[in-house]
C-alpha positions in Angstrom: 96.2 -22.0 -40.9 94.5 -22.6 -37.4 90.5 -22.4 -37.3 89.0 -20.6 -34.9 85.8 -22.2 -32.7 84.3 -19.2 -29.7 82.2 -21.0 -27.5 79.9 -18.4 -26.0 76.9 -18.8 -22.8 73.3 -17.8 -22.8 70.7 -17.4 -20.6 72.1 -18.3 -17.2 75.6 -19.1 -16.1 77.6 -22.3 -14.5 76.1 -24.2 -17.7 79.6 -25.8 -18.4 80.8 -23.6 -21.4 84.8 -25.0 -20.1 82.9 -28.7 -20.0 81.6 -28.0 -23.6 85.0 -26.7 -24.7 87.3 -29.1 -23.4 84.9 -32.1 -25.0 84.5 -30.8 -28.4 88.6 -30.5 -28.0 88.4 -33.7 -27.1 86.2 -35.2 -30.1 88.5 -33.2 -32.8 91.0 -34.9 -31.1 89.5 -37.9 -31.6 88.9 -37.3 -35.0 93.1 -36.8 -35.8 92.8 -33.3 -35.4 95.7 -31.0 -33.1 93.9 -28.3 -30.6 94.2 -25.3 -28.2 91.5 -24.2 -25.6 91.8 -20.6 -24.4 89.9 -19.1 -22.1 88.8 -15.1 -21.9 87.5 -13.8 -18.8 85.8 -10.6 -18.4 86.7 -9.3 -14.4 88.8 -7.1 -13.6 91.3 -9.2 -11.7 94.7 -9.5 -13.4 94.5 -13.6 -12.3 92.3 -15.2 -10.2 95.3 -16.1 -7.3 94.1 -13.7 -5.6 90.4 -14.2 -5.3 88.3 -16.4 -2.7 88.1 -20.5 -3.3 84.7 -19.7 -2.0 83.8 -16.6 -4.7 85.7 -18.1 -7.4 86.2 -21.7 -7.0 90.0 -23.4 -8.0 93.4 -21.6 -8.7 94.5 -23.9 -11.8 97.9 -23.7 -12.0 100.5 -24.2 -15.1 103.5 -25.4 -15.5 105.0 -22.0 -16.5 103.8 -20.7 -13.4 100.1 -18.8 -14.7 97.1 -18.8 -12.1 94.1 -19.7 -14.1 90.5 -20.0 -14.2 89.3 -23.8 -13.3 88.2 -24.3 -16.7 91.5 -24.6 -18.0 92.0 -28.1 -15.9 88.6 -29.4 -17.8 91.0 -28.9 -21.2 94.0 -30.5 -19.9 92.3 -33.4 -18.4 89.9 -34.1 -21.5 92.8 -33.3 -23.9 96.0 -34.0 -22.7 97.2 -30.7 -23.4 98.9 -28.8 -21.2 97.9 -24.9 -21.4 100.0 -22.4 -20.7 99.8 -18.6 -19.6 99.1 -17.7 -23.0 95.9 -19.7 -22.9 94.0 -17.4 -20.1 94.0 -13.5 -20.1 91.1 -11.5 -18.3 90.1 -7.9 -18.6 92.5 -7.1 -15.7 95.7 -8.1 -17.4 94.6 -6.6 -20.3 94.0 -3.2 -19.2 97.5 -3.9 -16.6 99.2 -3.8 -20.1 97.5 -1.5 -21.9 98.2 1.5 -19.7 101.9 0.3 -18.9 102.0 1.0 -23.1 100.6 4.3 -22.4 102.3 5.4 -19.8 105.6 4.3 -21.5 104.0 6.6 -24.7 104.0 4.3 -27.0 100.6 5.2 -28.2 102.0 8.1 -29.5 99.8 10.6 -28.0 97.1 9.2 -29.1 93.5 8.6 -27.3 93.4 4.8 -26.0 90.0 3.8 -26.1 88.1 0.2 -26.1 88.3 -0.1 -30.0 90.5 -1.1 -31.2 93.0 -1.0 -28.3 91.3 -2.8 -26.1 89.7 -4.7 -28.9 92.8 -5.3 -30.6 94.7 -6.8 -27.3 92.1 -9.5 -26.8 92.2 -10.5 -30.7 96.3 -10.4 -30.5 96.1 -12.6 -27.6 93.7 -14.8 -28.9 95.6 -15.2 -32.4 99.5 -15.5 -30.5 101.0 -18.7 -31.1 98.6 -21.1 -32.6 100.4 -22.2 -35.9 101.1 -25.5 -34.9 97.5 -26.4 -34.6 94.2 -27.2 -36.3 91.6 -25.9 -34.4 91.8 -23.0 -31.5 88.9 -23.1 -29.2 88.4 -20.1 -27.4 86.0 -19.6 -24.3 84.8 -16.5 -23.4 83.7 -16.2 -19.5 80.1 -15.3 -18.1 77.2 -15.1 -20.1 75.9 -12.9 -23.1 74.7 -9.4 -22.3 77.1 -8.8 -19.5 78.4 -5.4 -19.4 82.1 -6.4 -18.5 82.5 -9.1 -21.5 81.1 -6.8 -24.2 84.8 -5.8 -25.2 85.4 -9.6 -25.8 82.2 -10.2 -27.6 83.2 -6.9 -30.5 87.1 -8.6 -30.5 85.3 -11.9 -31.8 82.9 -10.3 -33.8 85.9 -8.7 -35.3 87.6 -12.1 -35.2 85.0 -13.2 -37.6 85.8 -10.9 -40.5 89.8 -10.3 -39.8 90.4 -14.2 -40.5 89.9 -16.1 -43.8 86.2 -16.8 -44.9 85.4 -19.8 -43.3 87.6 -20.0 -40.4 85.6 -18.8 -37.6 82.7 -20.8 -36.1 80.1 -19.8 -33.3 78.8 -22.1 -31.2 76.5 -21.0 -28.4 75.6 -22.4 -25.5 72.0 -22.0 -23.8 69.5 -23.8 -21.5 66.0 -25.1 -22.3 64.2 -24.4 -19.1 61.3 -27.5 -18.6 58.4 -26.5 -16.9 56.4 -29.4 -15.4 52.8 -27.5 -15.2 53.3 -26.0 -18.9 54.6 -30.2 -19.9 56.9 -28.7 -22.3 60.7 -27.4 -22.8 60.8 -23.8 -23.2 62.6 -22.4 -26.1 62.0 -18.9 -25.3 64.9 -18.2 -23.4 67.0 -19.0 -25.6 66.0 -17.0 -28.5 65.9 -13.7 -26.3 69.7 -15.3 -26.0 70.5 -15.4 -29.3 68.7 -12.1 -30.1 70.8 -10.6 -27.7 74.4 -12.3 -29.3 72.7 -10.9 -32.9 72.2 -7.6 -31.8 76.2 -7.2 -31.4 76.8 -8.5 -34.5 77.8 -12.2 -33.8 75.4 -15.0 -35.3 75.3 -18.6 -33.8 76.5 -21.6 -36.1 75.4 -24.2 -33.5 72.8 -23.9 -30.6 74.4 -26.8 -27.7 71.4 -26.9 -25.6 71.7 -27.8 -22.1 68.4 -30.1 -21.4 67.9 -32.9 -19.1 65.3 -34.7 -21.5 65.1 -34.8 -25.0 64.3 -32.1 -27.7 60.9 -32.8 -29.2 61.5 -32.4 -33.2 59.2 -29.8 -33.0 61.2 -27.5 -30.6 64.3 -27.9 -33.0 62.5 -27.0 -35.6 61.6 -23.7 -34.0 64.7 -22.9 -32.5 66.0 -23.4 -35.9 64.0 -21.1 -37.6 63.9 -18.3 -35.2 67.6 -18.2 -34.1 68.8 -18.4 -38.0 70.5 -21.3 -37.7 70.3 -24.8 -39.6 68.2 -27.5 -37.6 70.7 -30.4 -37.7 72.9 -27.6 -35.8 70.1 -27.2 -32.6 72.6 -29.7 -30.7 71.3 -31.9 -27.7 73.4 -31.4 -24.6 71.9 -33.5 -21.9 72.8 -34.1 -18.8 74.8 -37.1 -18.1 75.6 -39.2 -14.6 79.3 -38.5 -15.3 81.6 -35.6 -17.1 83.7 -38.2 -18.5 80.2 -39.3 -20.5 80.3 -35.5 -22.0 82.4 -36.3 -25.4 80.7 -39.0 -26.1 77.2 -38.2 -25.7 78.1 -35.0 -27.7 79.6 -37.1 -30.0 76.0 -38.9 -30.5 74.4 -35.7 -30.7 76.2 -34.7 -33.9 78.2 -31.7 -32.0 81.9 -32.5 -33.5 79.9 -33.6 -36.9 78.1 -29.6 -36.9 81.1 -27.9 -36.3 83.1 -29.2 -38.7 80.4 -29.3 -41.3 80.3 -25.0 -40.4 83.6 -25.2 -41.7 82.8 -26.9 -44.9 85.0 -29.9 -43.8 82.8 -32.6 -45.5 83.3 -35.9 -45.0 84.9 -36.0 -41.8 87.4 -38.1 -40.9 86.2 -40.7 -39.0 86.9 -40.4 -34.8 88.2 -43.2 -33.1 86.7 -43.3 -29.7 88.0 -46.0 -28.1 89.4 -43.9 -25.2 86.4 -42.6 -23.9 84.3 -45.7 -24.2 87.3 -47.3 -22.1 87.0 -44.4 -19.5 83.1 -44.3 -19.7 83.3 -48.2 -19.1 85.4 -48.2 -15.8 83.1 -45.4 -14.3 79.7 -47.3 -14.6 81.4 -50.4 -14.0 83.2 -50.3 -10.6 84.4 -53.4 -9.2 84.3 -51.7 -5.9 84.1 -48.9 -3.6 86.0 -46.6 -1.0 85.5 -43.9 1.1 87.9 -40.9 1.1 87.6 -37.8 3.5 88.6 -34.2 2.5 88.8 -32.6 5.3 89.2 -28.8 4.0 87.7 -25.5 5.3 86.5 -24.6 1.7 84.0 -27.6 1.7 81.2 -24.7 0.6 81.6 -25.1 -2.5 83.1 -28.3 -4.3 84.4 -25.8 -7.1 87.5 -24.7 -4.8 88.8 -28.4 -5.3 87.5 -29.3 -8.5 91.1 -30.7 -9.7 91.5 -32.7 -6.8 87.8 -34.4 -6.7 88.6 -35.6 -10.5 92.3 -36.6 -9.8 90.5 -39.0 -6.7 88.3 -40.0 -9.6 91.0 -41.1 -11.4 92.7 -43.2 -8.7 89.0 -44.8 -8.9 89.6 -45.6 -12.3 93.3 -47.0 -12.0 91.5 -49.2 -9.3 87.9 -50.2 -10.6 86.4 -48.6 -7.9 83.7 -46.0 -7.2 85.3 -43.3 -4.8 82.6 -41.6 -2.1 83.5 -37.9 -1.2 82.8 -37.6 2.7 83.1 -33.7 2.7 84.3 -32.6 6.3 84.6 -28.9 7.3 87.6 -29.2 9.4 86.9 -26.2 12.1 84.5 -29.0 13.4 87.4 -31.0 14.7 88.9 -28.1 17.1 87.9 -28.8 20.6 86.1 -32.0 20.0 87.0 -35.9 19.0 87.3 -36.4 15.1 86.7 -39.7 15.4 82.9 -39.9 14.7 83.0 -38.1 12.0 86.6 -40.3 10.5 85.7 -43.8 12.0 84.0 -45.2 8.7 86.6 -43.9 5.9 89.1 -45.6 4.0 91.5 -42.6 3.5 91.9 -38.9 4.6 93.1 -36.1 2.8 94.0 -32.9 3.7 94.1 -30.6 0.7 95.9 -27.2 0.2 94.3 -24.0 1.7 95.5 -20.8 3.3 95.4 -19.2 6.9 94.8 -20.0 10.5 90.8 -20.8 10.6 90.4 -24.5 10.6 94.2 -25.8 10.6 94.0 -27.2 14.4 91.4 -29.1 12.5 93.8 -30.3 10.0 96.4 -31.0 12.7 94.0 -33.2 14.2 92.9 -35.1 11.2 96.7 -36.2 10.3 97.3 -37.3 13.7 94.0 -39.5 13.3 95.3 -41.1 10.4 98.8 -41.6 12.3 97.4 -43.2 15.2 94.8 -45.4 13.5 96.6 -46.1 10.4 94.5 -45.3 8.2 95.9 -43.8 4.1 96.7 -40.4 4.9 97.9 -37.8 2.0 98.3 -34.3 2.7 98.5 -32.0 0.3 100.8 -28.7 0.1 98.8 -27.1 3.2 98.0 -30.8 4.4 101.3 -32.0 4.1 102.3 -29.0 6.3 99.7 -29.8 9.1 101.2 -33.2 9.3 104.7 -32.2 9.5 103.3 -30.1 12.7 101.2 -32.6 14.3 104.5 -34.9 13.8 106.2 -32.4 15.8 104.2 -32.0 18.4 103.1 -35.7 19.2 106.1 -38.0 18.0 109.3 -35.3 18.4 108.3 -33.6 21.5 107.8 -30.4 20.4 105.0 -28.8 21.4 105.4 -24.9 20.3 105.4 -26.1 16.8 102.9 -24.5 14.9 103.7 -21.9 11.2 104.4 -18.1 10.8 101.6 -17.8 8.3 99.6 -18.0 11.4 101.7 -15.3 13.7 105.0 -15.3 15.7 105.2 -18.9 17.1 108.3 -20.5 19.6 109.0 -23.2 16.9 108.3 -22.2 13.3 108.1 -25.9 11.6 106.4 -23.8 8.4 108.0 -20.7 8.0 107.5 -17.5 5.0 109.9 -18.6 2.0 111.8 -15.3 1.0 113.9 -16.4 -2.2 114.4 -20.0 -4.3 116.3 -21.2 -7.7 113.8 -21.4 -10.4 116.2 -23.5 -12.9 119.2 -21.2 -12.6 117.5 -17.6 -11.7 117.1 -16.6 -7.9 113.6 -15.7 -6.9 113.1 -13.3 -4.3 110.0 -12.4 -2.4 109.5 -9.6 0.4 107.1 -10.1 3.3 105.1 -6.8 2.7 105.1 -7.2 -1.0 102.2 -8.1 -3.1 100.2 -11.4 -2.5 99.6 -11.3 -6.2 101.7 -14.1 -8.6 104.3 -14.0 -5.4 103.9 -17.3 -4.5 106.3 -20.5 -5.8 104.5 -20.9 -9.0 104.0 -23.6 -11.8 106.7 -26.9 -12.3 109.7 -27.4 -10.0 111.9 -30.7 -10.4 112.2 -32.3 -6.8 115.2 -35.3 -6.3 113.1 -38.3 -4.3 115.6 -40.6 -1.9 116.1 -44.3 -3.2 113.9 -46.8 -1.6 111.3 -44.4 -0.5 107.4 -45.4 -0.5 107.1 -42.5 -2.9 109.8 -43.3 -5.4 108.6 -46.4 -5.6 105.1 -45.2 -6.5 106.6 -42.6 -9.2 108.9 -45.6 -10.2 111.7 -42.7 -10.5 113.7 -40.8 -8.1 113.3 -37.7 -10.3 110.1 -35.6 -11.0 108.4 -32.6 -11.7 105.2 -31.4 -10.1 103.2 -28.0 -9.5 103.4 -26.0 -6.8 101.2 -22.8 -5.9 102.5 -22.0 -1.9 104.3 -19.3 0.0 105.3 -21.0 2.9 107.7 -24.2 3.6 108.6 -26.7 6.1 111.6 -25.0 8.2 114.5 -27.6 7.4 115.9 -26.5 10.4 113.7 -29.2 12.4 115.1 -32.1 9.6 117.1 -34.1 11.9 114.7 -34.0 14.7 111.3 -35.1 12.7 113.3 -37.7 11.5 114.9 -39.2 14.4 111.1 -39.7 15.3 109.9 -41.5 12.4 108.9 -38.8 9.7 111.3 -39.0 6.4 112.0 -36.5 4.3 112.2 -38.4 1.3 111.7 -35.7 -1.5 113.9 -32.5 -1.6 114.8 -29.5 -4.0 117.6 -30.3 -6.3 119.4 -27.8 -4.3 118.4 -29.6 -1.1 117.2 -26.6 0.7 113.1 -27.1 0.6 111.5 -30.0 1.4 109.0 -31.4 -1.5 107.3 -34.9 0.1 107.3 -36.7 3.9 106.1 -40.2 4.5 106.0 -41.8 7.8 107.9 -44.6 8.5 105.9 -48.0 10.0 102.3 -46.7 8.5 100.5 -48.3 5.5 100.5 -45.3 3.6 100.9 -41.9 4.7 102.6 -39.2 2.6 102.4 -35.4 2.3 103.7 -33.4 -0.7 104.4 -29.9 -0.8 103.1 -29.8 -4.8 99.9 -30.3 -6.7 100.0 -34.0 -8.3 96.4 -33.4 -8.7 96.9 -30.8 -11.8 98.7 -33.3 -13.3 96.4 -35.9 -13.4 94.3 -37.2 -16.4 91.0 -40.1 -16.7 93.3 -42.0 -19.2 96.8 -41.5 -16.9 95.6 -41.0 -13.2 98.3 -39.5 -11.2 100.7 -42.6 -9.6 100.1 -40.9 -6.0 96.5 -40.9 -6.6 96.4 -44.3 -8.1 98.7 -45.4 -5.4 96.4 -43.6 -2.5 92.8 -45.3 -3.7 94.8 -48.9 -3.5 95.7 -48.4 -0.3 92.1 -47.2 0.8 91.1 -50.2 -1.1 93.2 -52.2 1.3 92.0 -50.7 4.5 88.5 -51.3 3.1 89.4 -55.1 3.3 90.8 -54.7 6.9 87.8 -53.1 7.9 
């Protein structure tokens, strides 16, 4: 039977409770065990597909189609496990599906209140399909003493007695605050948190304290004895120079060792870490570096693009090199020269995003690439852009622009209304919901023999992410190629386009999917791999 880990926050937020989650998945991993990482999020959204990259940071998409919190990319990328839309539920859906219940009566007549219906829902969904593993790690969003997650706090408390003595384990996550003119870490904070996880009934195993020095003996010691927990289980977590050094500097710190010790599991069996020394190796190690520009209009807050900033890590990694971020806000392009600000780099990418603000921008950036020929990969929104600026400058049309934007004389990038998902028809209206409409999760595409991008996937057959509404207008097909730009990946039904590349250019592909969901520190995504070599190589022509 599964054993159940809830990794809680304290204190403040944004302390890296998905970080925490998806490395101690990692080091049970490490140690031969099988895992699951959930993630429970109190707002009232039913998804966050609808909510602001700015507000709320990245859209993680699955491959059965789910929009999820960000945090469930940290447990794919440090596992190797791909989640699902079982592994993320917020208060949203669960009230969505408690009151379609009620309305269809099948409470009975009966009063639905927070417990246990409420309460129950969130313990069903945590407990649904985890019999094939050994340890379910389950997140639960924002920090202890919120209003909106106390309905998930009572479901784990109740967690804690409905399953088997000795299969549920609490580990808390807090900070210990320095304070230069005191000289001292401050403990305090994190007792008022634990007091405050007490008082609804849940009691701490493990204390992982964020720090960025080390815990005096002293200060464990304390901790120890006024939190009620055991002082070996007062766990370090300091801050490291990269996430990838998280498992194994929690690893050092005795983290996996505490938790499994809580569940009487004693000795462990050895880990074998071997893959994230390798991976903690190449990052401090480069034999190199590049310069890569996002040009985006979400460049607020790095959050929005979190999957695509470590999938460009990776490529670094396939490569021995240390990738530089040059963050562009695009809108700074539109009426102006973008070549001061793109002379220095070694690749541009323009990655997914929605509506009108900032896409001249975009267009702009793609045809800077073009012209200078410099790497250029544009992604789902980006690829889009270039298809445009293709239009315009190399096929003569100069009214091409897309209807997510307004009526336009030559929609390249037009509203998709219906596509085959496997052998189903899916069918969208205009002036329907924007919520979980869009062409969602893993879609095969069919890549044409001899194209730069089959040759990087080393297959003419593959299966990516995608999370868009809008698609290049086939219609245009002949024309854009004629002048250079090649369709070289389409649906297996031939009727959307999936990737371009431009013929005569070093490297220059957009892709209509998300390879960066796919990608992993110990298997970097072949596009990404592919794109830092070939900013590698315009680094030497430099």
């Amino acid at each position: 039977m599964a054993r159940y880990i809830f990794i809680t926050g304290g204190v403040v937020s944004s302390l890296g409770k998905g970080l925490a989650s998806a490395a101690l998945g990692a080091l049970l991993q490490a140690r031969g065990y099988t895992v699951r990482l959930r993630k429970l999020d109190p707002y009232l959204n039913v998804d966050p597909g609808t909510m602001s990259p700015t507000q709320h940071g990245e859209v993680f998409v699955t491959d059965d189609g789910a929009e999820t919190d960000l945090d469930l990319g940290h447990y794919e990328r440090f596992t190797g496990t791909p989640a699902t839309k079982r592994d993320n539920v917020t208060t949203g859906r669960i009230y969505q599906d408690i009151i379609a219940k009620e309305r269809r009566g099948d409470y009975l007549g009966g009063t639905v209140q927070v417990i246990p219906h409420v309460t129950n829902a969130i313990k069903e969904f945590v407990l649904d399909g985890n019999a094939d593993v050994d340890f379910v790690l389950v997140e639960i969003g924002g920090t202890v003493g919120d209003i909106e997650g106390l309905p998930f706090f009572e479901a784990i408390r109740q967690l804690g007695n409905d399953l088997p003595r000795g299969h549920a384990v609490y580990v808390h996550l807090t900070l210990l605050p320095y304070i230069p003119t005191a000289g001292e870490l401050k403990t305090k904070p994190t007792q008022h948190s634990v007091k405050e996880l007490r008082s609804i009934g849940i009691q701490p195993n493990i204390l992982l304290c964020r720090t960025d020095r080390e815990i005096p003996r002293e200060e464990r010691r304390k901790l120890g004895l006024f939190c009620n927990v055991r002082e070996t289980a007062v766990v370090e977590a300091r801050d490291v120079a990269s996430i990838y050094d998280v498992p194994r500097g929690y690893h050092e710190a005795g983290l996996d060792r505490e938790v499994l010790a809580a569940f009487g599991i004693e000795p462990a069996p050895k880990p074998d870490m071997s893959r994230w020394n390798a991976v903690s190796s190449r990052v401090h190690n480069p034999e190199g570096e590049v310069t890569i520009a996002i040009v985006g209009k979400y460049t607020g807050l790095k959050d929005a693009y979190k999957s695509l900033i470590e999938a460009l890590n990776h490529g670094g990694l396939a490569n021995r090199v240390k990738v530089n971020l040059d963050w562009i806000e695009s809108e700074i392009f539109e009426g102006g020269d973008p070549a001061p600000h793109l002379e220095h780099v070694h690749g541009i990418l323009v990655p997914g995003g929605f509506g009108q603000r900032g896409a001249e921008g975009k267009i702009l950036a793609a045809r800077f690439a073009r012209e200078r020929k410099i790497p250029y990969f544009g992604i789902c929104f980006g690829m889009q852009m270039a298809v445009i600026e293709a239009a315009r400058s190399l096929a003569g049309i100069k009214g091409a622009n897309s209807t997510e934007f307004g009526p336009c004389a030559e929609p390249l990038v037009g509203l998709m209304t219906e596509w085959m998902r496997g052998n189903e028809l899916e069918v969208r209206a205009q002036g329907g919901d924007l919520g979980g409409t869009m062409r969602l999760g893993s879609f095969r595409a069919h890549l044409k023999d001899g194209s730069k991008i089959a040759d990087i996937y080393g297959s003419t057959e593959i299966n990516e992410r995608h999370r868009h509404r809008y698609e290049v207008n086939t219609a245009y097909k002949d024309r854009l190629e004629a002048s250079g730009l090649q369709f070289a990946g389409m649906s297996p039904d031939g009727l959307l386009p999936e990737t371009v590349e431009l013929a005569g250019h070093p490297w220059f592909i957009g892709v209509q999917y998300h390879p960066e969901l796919k990608s992993r520190p110990f298997e970097p995504h072949p596009l990404f791999a592919s794109f830092i070599e070939a900013a590698v190589e315009q680094g030497r022509l430099v």
